[in-house]
VEXPATI-890110 format. One record per residue: x, y, z of N, C-alpha, C, CB in turn. Coordinates in steps of 0.2 Angstrom, whole numbers, plus 5000, padded with zeros to 4 digits. Atoms other than C-alpha are relative to their C-alpha. Glycine has a CB too. Layout:
XYZXYZXYZXYZ...
END
This chain:
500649984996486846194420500350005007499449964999500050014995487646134435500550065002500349945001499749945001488846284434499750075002500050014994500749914998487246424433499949965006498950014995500449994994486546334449500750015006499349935001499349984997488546354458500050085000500649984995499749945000488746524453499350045004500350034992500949964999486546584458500249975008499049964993500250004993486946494475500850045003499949915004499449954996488746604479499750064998500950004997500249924999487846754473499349995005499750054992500550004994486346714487500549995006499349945000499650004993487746674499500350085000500749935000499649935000488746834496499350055000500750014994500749954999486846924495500050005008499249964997500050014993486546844513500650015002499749935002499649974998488346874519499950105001500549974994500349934998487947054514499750015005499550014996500749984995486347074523500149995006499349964999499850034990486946994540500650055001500449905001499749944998488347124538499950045001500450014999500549945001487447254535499650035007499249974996500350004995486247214547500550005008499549924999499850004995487547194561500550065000500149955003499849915000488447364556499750045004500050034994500749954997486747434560500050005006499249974999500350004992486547374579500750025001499649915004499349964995488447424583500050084997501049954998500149925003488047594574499650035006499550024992500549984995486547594587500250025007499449945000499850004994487447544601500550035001500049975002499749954999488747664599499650055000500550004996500549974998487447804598499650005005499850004997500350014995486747724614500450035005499849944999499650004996488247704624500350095000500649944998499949955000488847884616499550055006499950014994500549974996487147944622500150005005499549975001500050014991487247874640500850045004500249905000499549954996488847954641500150074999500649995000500349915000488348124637499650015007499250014993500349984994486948114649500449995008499449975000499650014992488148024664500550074999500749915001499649955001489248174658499750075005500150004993500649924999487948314661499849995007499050004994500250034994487348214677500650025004499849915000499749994996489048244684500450055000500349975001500149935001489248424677499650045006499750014993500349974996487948474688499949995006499550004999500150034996488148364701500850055005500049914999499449934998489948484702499950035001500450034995500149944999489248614701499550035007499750024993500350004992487948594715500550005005499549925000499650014994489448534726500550085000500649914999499749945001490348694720499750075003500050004994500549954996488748794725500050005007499349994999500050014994488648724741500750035003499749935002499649984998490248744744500450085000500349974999500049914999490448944741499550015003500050054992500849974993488648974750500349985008499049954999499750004993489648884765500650055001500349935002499549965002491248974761499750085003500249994990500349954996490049124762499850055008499549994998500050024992489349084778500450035003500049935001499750014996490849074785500450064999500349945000499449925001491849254779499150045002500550024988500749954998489749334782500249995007499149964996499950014994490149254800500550035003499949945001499549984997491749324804500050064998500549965000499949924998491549484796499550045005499750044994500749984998489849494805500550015009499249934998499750014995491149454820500550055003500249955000499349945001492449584816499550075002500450014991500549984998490949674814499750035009499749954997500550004993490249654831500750025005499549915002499649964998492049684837500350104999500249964999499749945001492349844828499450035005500050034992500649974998490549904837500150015009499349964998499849994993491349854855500550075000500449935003499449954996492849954853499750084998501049994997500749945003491750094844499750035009499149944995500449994994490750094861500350025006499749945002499649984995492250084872500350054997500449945003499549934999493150234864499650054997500850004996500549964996491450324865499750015008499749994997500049994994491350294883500550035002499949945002499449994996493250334885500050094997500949934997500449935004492650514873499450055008499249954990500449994995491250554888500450025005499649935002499750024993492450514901500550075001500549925000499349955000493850614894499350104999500949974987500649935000492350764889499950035008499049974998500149984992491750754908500650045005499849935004499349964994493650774917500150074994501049935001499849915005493950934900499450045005499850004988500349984999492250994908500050055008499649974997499849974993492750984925500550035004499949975004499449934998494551064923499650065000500650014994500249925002493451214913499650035007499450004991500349984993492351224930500550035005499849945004499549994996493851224940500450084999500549935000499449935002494751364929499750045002500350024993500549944999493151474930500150025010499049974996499849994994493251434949500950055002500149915002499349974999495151474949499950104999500649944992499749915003495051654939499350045007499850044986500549974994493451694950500250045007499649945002499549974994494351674966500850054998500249945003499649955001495951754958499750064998500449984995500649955002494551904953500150045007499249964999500249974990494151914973500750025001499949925008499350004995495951904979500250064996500549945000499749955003496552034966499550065003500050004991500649944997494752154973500450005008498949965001499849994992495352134989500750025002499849935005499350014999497052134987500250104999500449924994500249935004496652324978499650045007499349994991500149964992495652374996500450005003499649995004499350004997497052305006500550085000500349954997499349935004498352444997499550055002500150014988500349934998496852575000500250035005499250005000500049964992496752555019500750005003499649955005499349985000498652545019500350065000500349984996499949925000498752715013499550055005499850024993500549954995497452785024500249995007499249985000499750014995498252705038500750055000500149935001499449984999499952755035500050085000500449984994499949944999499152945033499750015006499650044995500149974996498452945047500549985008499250005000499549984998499852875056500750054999500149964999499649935002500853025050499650065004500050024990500249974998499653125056499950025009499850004997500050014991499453075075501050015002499649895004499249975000501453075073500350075002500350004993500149955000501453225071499750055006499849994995500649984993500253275085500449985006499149965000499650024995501353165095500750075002500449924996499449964999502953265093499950065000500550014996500149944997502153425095499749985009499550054996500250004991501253365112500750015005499749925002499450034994502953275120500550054999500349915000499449995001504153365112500549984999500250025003499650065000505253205109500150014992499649935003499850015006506153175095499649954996500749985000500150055004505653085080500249915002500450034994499950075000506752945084499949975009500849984996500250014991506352945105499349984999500050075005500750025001504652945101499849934996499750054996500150055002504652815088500249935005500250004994499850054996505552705100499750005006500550005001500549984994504452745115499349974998499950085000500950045004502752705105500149934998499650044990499850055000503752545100499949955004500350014999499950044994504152495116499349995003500650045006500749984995502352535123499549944995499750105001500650065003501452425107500549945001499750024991499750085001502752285109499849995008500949994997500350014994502352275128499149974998500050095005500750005001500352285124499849944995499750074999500250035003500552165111499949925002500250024996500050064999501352045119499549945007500650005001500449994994500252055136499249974995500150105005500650045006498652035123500149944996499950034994499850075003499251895112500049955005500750004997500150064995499651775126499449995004500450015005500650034997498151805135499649994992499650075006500550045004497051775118500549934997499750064993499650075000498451625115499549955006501050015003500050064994497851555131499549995001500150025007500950005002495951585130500049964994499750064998500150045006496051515114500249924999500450044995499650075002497051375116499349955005501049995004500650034996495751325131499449984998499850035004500449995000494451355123499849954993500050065000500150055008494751245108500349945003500650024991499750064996495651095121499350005002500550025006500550054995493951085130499349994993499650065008500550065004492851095113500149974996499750004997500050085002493750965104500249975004500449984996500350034997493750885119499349955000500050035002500750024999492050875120499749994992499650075005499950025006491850865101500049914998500650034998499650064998492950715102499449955003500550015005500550064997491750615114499549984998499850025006500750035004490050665106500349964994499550074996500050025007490650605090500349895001500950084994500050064998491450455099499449955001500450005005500750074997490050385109499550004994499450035008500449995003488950435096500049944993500050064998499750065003489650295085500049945004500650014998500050054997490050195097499249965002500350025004500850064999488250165103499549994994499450045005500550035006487550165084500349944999500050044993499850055003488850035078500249945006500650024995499650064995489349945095499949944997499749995008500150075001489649765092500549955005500049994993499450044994490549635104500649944994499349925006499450025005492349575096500249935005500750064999499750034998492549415102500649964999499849985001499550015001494249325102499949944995500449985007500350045006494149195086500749965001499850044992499650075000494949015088500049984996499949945003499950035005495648905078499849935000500650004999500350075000494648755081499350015001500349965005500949995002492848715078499849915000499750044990500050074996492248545086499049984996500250025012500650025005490648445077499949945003500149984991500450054997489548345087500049944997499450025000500050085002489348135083499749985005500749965000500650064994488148015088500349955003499449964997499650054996489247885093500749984999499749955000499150014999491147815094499949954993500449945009500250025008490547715078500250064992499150005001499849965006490547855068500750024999499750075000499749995004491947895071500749954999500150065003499550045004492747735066500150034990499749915001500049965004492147795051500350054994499950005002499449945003492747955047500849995001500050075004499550015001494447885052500149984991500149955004499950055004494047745037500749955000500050034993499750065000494947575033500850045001499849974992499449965000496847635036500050074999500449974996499949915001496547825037499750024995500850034999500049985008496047845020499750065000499749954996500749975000494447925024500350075002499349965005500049944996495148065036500850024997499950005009499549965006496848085024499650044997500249954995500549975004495548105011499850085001499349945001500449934999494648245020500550075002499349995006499449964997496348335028500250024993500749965004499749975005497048355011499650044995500449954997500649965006495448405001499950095003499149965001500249944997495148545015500350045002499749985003499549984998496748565019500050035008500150054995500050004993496248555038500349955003499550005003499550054995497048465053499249965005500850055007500950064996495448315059500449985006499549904994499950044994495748265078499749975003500350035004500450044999494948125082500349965007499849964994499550034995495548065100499349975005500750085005500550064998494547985115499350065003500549935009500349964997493648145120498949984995500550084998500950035002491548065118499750044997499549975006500749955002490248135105500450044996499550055006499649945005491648265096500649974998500250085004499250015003492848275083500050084999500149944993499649965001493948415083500350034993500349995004499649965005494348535065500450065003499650014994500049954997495748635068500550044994500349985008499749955004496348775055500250075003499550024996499849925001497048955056499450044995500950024996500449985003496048995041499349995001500149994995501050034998494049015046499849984994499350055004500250045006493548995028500049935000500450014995499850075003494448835026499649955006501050005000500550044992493848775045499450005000500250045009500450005001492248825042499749954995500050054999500150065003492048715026500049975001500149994996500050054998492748585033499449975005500450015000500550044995491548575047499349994998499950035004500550015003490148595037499949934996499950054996499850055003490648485026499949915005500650034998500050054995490948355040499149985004500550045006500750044999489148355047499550004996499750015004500450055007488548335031500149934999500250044992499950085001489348175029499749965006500949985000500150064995488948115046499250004999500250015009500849995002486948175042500149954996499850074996500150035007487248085025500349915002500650054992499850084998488147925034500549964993499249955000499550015005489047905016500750024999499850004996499349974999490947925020500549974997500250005006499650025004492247895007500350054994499749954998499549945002493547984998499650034993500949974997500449975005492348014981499650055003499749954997500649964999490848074992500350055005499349965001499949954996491848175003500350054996500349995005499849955006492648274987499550024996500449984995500349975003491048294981499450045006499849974995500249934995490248374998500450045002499749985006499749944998491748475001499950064995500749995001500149935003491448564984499350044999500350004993500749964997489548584987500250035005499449955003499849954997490048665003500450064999500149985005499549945005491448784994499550044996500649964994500649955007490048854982499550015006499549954991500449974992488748874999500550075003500149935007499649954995490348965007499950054995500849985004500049945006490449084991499550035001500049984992500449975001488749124989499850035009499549974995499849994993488749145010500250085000500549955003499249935000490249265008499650044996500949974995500349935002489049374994499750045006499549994994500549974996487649385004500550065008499349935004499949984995488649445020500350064997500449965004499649925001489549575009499650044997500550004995500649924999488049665003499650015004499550004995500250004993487349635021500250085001500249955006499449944997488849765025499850064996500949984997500349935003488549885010499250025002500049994992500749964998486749915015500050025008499449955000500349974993486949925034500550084998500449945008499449925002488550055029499650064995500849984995500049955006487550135015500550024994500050055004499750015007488550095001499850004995500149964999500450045007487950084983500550004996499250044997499849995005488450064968500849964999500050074999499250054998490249944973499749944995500249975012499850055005490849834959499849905005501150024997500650064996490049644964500749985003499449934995499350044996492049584966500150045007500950004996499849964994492249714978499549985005500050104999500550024995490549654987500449975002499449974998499650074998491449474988500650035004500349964993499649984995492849544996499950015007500250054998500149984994492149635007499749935005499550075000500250054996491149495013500449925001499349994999499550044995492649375016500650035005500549954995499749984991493249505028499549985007500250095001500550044994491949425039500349935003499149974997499750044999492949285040500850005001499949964996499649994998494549385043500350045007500150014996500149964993495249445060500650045001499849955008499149964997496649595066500149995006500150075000499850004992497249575082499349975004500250095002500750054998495549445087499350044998499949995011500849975001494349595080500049994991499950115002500350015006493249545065500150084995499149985003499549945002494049655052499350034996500849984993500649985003492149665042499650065004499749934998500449964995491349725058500350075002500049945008499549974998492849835060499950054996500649985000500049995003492749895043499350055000500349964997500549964999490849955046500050065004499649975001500049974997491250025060500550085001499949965004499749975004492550135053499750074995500349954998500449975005491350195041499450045001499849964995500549974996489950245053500650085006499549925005499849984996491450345063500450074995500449955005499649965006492350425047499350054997500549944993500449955003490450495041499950055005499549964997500249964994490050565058500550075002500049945006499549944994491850665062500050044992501149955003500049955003491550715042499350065000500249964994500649995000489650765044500350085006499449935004499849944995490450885060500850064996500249955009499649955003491750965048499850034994500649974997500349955006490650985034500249964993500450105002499750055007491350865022499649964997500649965001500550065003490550725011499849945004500249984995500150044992489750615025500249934994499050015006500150085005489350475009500849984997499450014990499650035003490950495001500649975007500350054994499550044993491950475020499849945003500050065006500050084997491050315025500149954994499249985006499750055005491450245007500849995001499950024992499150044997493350265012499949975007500750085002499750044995493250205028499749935000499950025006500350075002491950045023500549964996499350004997499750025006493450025010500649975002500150044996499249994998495150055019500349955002500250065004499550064998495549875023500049954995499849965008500450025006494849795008500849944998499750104993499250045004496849745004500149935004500950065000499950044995496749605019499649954997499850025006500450055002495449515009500449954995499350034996499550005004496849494997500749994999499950034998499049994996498449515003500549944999500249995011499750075001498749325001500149994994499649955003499750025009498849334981500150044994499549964997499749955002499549474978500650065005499450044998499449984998501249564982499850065005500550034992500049944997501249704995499750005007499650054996500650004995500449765011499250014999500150055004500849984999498549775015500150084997499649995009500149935004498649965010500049994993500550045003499849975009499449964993499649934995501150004998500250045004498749794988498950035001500449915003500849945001496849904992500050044996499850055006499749925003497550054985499849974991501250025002499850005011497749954966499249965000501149904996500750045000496049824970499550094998499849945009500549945002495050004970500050054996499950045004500049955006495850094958499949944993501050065000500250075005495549934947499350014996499949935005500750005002493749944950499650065000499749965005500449955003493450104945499750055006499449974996500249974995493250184963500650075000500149955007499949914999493450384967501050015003499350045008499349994997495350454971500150005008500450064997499849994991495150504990499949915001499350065006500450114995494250294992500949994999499149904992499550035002495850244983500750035006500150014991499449984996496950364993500049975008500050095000500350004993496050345009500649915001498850005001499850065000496550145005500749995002499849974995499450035000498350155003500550065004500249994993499549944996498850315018499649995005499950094997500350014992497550245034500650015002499749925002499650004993499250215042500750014998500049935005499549955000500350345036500549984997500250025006499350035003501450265024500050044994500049914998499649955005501350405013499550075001500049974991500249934997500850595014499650004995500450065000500749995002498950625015499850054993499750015007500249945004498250734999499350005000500250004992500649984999496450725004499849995009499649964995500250004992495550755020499649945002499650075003500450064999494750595021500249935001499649994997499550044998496150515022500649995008500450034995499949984992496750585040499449995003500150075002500550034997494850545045500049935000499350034998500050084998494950365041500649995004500149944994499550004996496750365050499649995008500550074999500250014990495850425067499549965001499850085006500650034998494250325064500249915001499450024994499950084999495350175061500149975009500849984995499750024995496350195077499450025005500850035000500650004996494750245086499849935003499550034995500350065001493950085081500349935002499950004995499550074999495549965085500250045009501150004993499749974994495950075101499349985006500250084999500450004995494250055112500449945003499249994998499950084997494249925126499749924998499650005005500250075002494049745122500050014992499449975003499950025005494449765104500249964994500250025000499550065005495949675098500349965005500850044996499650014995497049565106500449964995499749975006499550015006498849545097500249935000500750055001499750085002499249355102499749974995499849955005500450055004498049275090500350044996499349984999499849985007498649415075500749954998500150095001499050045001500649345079499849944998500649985008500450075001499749175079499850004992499349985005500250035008498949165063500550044994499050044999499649985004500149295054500649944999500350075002499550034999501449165059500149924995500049995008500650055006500349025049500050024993499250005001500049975007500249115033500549994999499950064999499049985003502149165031500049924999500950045008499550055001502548985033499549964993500149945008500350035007501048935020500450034994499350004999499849975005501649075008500849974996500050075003499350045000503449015011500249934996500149975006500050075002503048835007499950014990499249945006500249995006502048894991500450034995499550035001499649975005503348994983500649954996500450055004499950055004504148844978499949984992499949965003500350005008504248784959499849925003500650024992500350084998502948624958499550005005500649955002500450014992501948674974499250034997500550065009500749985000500148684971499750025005499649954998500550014996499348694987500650015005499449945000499650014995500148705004499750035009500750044998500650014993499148685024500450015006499749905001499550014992500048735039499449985005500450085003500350024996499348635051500149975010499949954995499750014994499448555069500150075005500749985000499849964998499348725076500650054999500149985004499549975001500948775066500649955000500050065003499550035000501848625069500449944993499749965006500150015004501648555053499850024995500049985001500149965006501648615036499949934995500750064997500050065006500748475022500250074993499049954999499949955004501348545005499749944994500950045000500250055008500448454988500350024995499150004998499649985006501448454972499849994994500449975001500250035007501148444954500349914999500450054994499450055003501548244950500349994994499749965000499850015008501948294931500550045001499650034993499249964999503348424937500549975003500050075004499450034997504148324950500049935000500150025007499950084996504548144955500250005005500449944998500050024995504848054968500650035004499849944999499549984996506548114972500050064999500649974999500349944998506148264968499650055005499649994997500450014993504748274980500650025004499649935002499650004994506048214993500450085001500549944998499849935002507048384987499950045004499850024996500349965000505948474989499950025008499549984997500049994995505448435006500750035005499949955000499449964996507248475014500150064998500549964998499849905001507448645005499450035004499950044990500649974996505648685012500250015007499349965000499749974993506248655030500950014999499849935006499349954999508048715027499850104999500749974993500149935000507148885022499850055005499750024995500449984993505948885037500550035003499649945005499749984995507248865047500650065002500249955001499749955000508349015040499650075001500350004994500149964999507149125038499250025006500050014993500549984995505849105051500349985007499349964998500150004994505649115068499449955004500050055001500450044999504648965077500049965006500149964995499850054995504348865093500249924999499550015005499850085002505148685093500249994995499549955000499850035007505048605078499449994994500449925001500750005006503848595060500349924996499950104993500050065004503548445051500050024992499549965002500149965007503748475033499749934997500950054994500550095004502548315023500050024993499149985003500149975008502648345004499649934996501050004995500450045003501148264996500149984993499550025002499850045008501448164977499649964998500649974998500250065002500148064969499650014993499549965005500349995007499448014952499149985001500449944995500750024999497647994950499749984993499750055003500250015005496847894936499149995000500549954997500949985003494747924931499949984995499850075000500450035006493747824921499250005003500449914997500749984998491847834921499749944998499650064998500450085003490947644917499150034998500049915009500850005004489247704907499749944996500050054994
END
């Protein structure tokens, strides 16, 4: 029996062995179907999460080729616009050759009609010269060739006796009324545009309240009136003369800012190299918009319209330029009131003759940053901006440096020298003077490395500022000595010039 109850407890053990295996087959069946599960769905979860980044990224993608066609786009529509404008342009000159041709055969028309009566009265002349001939040699008896030489001799006598006296009359008679022509059209200008030309210094002197200040503006070892010389590129004289300090420039722009500038600081009492670099470029943007207003002052008093706004600007920094001591702006108006007046009495376009002469100096505004004379550097600025051919011609033939092809080109000529010629005009010392300044700034400037360059002292001295990343220090030094060895080859100069070659680094950080 003990046997049966052995073998009935190994078949409940291996029963229960069973079952517990069974049973835990089951939960790892489960949880492989769980875990399977779970990574199905994390699968699907980052299927879509692809796919979303995939969307977004072609709809940007889109975006960004929608944005640049739309750009190409918007460029094809400019040049579209501009070579329908340049379509117009070229239409308008084809329309106004075809004007011109119809003009052309019209008068070839006339001249062929007239030229067909001419021949008529030729022949009717020549018969009835035959016929008094004729009448001749029976009256006198005279031969054909006595006679013809006889009638000869008698109309060349009478012809020449007439001609000189209507030479002589004639010549008088056109001596006393362009004469008098001449004068009306002179004065008649003269008393609309008169204006007083006075001689223009190079120095401009700025009141101070006391000997204080102008410790001051010196600052601690110079710093302060370094500071403002090299920003403004003026020469500060501060000496024992009470109540004034002295700026003294060639360029009025430049002397002008600076003085402004100056009694702004003494107004403001805050002097130092920061805040004087930032009141000199507040007064630089004053002087700009200054310089508009005076230049469309000009076009309205002259009767200008329609001038491109640079060309405004221009014109109104010839308010700040002078020829021979006359204000070239005041010059340039008055030019333009004298060129509409001598065209008004010829019969010409009065508007389009005082746009050439309100124009014809235009290249002086400019001269300094670009290659050429005042004429031809006018000449290219107007044909630039889209101005008429006589404005452009008028610009680059005032003084005869190349043969005139319109007539309004010979009326600015004499309205120029009109207008430079009265009394108390010009006076040539200051022109020599200030031209003499330039050359040596231009000079200095043509250097490689030279940013900036001040002729100062009257001309006794030239500062020249350099890039510090091109040159160094011996560099610099260099520099200096070729500058005054070139002066001294190619210019002409009283005494001696200092040449000063300025070099520094400058490092800017802002504490927020």
């Amino acid at each position: 029996m003990e046997w049966v109850t052995n073998v009935a407890t190994l078949a409940v053990g291996i029963a229960i062995g069973w079952y517990l295996d069974r049973l835990r087959r089951g939960a790892a069946y489960q949880r492989r179907d769980e875990i399977i599960e779970q990574a199905k769905r994390e699968a699907e979860n980052i299927r879509k999460a692809e796919e979303l980044a995939a969307k977004e990224e072609l709809l940007k993608r889109r975006e960004e080729l929608e944005a640049e066609i739309q750009k190409q786009r918007d460029e094809l529509r400019e040049e579209e616009r501009k070579l329908i404008r340049r379509e117009e342009a070229i239409e308008e000159r084809q329309q106004e050759f075809v004007k011109r041709e119809r003009m052309l055969d019209q008068t070839h028309a006339q001249l062929s009609e007239r030229q067909k009566a001419i021949e008529v009265r030729e022949r009717e002349l020549d018969r009835i010269l035959r016929q008094e001939q004729e009448q001749l040699y029976k009256i006198s008896g005279l031969s054909k060739d006595a006679a013809t030489e006889m009638l000869l001799d008698r109309l060349d006598r009478q012809l020449r006796e007439e001609t000189g006296a209507l030479i002589l009359k004639h010549r008088a008679e056109l001596k006393e009324r362009a004469e008098e022509m001449a004068r009306e059209i002179v004065g008649m200008a003269l008393q609309r545009v008169a204006s007083q030309h006075t001689a223009e210094m190079t120095v401009s002197t700025v009141d101070i309240p006391n000997d204080e200040m102008k410790g001051r503006i010196i600052g601690r070892e110079g710093r302060n009136i370094r500071a403002f010389e090299k920003i403004t590129g003026v020469d500060v004289i501060v000496d024992d003369t009470p109540g004034v300090v002295v700026v003294s420039a060639f360029d009025k722009v430049r002397r002008e800012v600076a003085r402004l500038s100056l009694v702004k600081l003494i107004q403001d009492g805050r002097i130092h190299p920061s805040r004087i670099e930032e009141v000199v470029q507040e007064t630089q943007q004053e002087i700009e918009a200054h310089i508009r207003r005076l230049g469309q002052q000009a076009c309205q008093e002259a009767g200008i319209t329609g001038l491109h706004e640079k060309l405004v600007e221009m014109m109104g920094r010839l308010h700040f330029r002078t020829s021979y001591s006359q204000n070239v702006l005041r010059h340039s108006i008055e030019v333009a009131f004298l060129t509409g007046l001598i065209a008004e009495q010829l019969g010409l376009d009065a508007q389009l003759a005082r746009r050439c002469g309100f124009l014809h100096d235009i290249g002086k505004a400019a001269d300094h940053e670009m290659e050429g004379g005042h004429p031809a550097v006018g000449a290219e600025l107007l044909k630039r901006y889209g101005e008429p051919p006589e404005v452009v011609h008028a610009a680059a033939g005032h003084h005869d440096d190349i043969r005139p092809e319109y007539p309004y080109t010979v009326l600015v000529a004499a309205a120029d020298a009109i207008s430079a010629a009265r009394p108390g005009a010009r006076r040539e010392t200051l022109e020599r003077y200030i031209k003499r300044l330039e050359e040596l700034e231009a000079l200095a400037c043509g250097f490689p490395g030279v940013e900036q360059a001040y002729a100062v002292q009257a001309g006794r001295e030239v500062r020249v500022i350099v890039d510090s990343k091109k040159l160094n220090d011996r560099e610099a030094a260099k520099l200096a000595r070729d500058i005054a060895k070139a002066i001294e080859e190619t210019l002409t100069y009283p005494g001696e010039i200092k040449v000063s070659v300025l070099r520094e680094t400058r490092a800017v950080q802002y504490a927020r």
